[in-house]
FITI-851328 format. One line per 5 residues: number of its first residue (from 1); for each residue x, y, z of C-alpha. Coordinates in pm, 1 decimal. Layout:
NUM> X:Y:Z ~ ...
END
This chain:
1> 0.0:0.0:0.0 ~ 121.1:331.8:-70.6 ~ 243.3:546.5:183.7 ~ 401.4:870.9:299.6 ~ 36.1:1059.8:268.5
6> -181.6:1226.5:529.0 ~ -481.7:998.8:325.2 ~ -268.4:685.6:166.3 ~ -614.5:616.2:-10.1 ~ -627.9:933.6:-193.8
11> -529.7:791.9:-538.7 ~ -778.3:543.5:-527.2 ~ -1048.0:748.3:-445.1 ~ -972.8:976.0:-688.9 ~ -988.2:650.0:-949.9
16> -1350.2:539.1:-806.0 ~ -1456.2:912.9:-846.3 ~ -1524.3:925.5:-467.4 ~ -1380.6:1021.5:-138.7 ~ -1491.4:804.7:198.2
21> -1603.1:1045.8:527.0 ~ -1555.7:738.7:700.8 ~ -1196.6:592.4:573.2 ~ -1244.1:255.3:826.8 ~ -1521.3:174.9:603.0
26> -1277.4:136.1:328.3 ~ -1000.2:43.3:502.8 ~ -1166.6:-276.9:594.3 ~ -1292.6:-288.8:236.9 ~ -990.4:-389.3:167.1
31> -842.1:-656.5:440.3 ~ -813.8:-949.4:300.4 ~ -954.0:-1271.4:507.9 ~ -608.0:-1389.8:510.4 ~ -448.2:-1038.4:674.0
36> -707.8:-1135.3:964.0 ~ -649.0:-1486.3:996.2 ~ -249.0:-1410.6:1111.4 ~ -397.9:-1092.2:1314.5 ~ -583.0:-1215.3:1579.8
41> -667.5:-922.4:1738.9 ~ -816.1:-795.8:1418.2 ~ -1220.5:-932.0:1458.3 ~ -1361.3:-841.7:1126.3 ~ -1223.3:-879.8:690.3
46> -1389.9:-757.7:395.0 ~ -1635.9:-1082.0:377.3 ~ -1946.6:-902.1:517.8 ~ -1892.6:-569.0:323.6 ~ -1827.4:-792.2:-32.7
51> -2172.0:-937.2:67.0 ~ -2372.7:-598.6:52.4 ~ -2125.0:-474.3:-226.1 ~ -2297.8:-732.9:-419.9 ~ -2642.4:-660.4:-381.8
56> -2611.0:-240.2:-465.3 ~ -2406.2:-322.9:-752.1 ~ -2676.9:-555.5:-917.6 ~ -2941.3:-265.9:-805.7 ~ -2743.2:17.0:-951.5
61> -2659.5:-213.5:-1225.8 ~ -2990.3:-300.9:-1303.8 ~ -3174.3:51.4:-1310.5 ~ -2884.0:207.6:-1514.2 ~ -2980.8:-62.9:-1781.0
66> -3334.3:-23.6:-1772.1 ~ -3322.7:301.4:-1842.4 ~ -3033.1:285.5:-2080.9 ~ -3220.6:25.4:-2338.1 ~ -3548.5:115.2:-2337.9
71> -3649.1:-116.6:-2616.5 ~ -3498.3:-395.3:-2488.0 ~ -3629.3:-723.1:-2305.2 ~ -3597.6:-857.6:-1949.5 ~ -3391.9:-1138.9:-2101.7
76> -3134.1:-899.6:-2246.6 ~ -3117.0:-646.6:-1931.1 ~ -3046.0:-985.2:-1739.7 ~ -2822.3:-1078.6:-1931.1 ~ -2617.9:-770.3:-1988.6
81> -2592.2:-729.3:-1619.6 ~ -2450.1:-1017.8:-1543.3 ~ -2182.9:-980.5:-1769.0 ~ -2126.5:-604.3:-1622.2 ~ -2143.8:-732.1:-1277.8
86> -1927.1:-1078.1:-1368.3 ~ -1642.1:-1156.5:-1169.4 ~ -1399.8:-1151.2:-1450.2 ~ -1558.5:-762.3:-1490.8 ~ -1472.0:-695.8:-1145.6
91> -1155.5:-801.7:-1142.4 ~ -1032.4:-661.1:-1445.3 ~ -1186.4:-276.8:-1328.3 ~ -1015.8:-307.8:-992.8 ~ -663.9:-412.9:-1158.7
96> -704.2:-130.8:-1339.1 ~ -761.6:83.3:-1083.0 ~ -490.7:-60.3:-899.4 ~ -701.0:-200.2:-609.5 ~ -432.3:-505.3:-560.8
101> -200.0:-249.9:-438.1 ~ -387.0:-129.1:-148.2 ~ -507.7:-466.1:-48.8 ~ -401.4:-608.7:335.1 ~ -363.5:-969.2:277.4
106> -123.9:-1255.0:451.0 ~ 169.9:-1338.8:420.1 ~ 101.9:-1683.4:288.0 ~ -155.7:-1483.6:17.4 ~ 79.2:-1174.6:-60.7
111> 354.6:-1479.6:-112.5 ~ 96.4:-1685.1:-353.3 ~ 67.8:-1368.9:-594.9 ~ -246.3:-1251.6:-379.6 ~ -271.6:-881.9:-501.8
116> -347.1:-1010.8:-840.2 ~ -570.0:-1290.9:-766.6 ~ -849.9:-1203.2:-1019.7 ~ -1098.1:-1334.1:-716.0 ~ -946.9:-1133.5:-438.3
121> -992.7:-797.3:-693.4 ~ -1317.3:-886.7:-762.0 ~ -1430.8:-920.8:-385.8 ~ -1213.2:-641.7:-297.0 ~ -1455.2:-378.2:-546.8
126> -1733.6:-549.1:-415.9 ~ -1644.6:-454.0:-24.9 ~ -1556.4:-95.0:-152.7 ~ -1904.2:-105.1:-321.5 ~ -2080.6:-193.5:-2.2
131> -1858.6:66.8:198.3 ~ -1919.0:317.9:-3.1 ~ -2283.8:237.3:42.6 ~ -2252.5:252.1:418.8 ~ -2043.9:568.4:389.3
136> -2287.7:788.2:126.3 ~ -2562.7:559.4:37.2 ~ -2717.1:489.8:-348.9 ~ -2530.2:829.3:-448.1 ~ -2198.1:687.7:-339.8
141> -2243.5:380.3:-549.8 ~ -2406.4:552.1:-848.6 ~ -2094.3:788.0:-832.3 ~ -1840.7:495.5:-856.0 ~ -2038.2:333.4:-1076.0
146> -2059.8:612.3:-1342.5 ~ -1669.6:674.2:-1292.3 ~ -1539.8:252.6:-1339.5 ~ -1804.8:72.1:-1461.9 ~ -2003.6:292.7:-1686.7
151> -1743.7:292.6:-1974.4 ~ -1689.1:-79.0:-1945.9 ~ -2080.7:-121.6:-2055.7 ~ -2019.9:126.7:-2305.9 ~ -1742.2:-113.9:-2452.1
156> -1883.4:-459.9:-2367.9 ~ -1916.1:-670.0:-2699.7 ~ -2215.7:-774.6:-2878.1 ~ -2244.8:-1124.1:-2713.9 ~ -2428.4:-1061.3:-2361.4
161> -2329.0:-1357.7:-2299.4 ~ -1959.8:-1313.1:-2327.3 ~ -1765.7:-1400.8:-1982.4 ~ -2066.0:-1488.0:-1851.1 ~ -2165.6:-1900.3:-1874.0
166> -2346.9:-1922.0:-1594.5 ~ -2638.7:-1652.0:-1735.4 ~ -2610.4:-1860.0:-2097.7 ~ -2663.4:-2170.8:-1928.6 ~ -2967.0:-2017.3:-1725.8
171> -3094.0:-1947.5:-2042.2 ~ -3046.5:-2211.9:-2227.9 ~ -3244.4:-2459.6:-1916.1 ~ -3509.1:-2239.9:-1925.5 ~ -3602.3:-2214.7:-2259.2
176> -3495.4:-2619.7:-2346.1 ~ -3625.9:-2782.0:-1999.2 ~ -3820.4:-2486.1:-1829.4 ~ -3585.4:-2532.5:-1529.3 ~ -3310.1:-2391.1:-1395.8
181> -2978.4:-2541.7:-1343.2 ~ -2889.2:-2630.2:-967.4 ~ -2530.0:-2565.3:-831.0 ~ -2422.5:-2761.3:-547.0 ~ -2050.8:-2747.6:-358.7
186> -1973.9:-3171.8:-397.8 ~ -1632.4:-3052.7:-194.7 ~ -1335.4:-2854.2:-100.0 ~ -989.1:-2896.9:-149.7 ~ -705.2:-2740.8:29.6
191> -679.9:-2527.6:339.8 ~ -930.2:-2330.5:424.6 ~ -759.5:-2000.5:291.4 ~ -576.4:-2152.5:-9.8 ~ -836.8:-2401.5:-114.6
196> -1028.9:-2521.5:-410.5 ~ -1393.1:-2570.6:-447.1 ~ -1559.6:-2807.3:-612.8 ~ -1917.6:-2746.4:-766.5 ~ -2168.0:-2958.0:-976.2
201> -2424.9:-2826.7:-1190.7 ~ -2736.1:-2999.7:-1181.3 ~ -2970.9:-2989.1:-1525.9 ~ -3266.2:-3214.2:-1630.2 ~ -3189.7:-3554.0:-1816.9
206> -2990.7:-3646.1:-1552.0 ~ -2664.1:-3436.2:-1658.8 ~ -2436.9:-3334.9:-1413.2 ~ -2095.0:-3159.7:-1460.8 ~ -1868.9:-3007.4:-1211.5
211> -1637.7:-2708.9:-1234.9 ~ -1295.5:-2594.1:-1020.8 ~ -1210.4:-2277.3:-857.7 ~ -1044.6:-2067.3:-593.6 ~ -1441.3:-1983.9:-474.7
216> -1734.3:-2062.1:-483.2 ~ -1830.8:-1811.3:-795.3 ~ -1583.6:-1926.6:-1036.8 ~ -1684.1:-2272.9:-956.3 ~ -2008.7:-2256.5:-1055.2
221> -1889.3:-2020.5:-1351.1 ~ -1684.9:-2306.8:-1427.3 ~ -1910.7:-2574.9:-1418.9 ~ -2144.8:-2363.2:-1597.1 ~ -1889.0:-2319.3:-1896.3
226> -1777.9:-2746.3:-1879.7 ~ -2211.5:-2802.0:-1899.8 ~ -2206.2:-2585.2:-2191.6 ~ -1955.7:-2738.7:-2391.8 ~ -2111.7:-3062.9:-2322.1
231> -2456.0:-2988.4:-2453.5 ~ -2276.4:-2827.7:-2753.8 ~ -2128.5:-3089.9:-2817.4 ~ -2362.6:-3331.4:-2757.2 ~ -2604.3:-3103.8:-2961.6
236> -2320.4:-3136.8:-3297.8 ~ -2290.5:-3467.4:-3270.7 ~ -2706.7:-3555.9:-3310.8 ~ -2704.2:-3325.6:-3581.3 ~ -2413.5:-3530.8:-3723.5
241> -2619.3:-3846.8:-3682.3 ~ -2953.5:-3740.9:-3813.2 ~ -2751.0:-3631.3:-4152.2 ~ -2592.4:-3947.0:-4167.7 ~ -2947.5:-4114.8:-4113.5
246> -3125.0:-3914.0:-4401.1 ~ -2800.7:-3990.7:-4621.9 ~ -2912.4:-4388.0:-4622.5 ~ -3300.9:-4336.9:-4646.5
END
């Protein structure tokens, strides 16, 4: 973390476009689970605040859409928020922004390449979200989210579904099976702040695929992308055998 300033977090707020009356709220934003696990004395991380974080940015998210795209359906505005809101979005705003340098994580973490942990960034921005929303309310977040996010909307591609498998799969269960898919942890691997989780998907027609990852959401992002592929591919290789099957009648 930067230092030698009166406010060490000035840069940063000046890079989410807003500055924190309360600077505990973002200072704990940003300590890591793993900076509290060899700190005893220290009772509370960034685990809570990601939670809320979460929640404001799908709200903010959701009404800058609606009234951004006016003409478009629930199915697209769903869509295109969960790719703004992804984790791989996160974590790609919040390296730009430099985030990884301000984090307080472990030893054990910083050691592991921690500060650029694509999942620690993500649920860093998060916490900062839901600090900010403790610190100014909606206008906090709608300022930091016109500032960091705003232009990343602006330049998402075409595909809504790009870096986002678990909303394609939704969609795809719905509209195929009228359900939607299930995710279940099967296990964890690891220690318990180094680990790997372990998700399955659950979809009708008894398929059921699993997916790796450092949490719990790019687990089920990854199982969502390994269910894909498999109905893909399952879906080329019927279409393979009903040619062959008109080529002999």
């Amino acid at each position: 973390m930067p230092i030698g300033r009166k406010n060490p977090y000035k840069v940063l707020e000046r890079a989410l476009g807003y500055r924190f009356r309360k600077r505990e709220l973002l200072e704990r934003a940003l300590m890591h689970r793993s900076y509290r696990f060899e700190n005893p004395e220290i009772t509370n991380d960034n685990q809570r605040l990601e939670f809320l974080g979460d929640a404001v940015l799908g709200f903010v998210t959701a009404a800058y859409l609606f009234d951004q795209h006016e003409d478009r359906d629930e199915g697209f505005l769903t869509a295109l928020r969960s790719q703004t809101t992804s984790g791989k979005a996160l974590a790609e705003i919040a390296g730009r922004i430099a985030m990884g340098e301000y984090l307080k994580i472990g030893k054990g973490e910083h050691k592991s390449g921690g500060r650029q942990r694509a999942s620690n960034l993500a649920d860093a921005l998060e916490a900062v979200l839901g600090a900010a929303y403790l610190d100014g309310g909606v206008k906090a977040i709608e300022k930091i989210f016109k500032r960091v996010f705003v232009p990343e909307i602006d330049n998402l591609s075409g595909n809504v579904w790009d870096g986002n498998p678990k909303g394609e799969l939704q969609e795809y269960a719905q509209r195929r099976w009228k359900k939607s898919p299930q995710y279940r942890v099967a296990r964890r691997e690891g220690s318990a702040h180094n680990g790997t989780f372990v998700v399955e998907v659950h979809l009708p027609e008894k398929h059921r695929i699993t997916g790796r990852g450092p949490n719990k959401q790019d687990a089920e992002a990854n199982a969502a992308a390994n269910a894909l592929k498999r109905l893909k591919r399952n879906k080329s290789s019927s279409r393979r055998r009903s040619r062959r099957r008109r080529r002999t009648t």
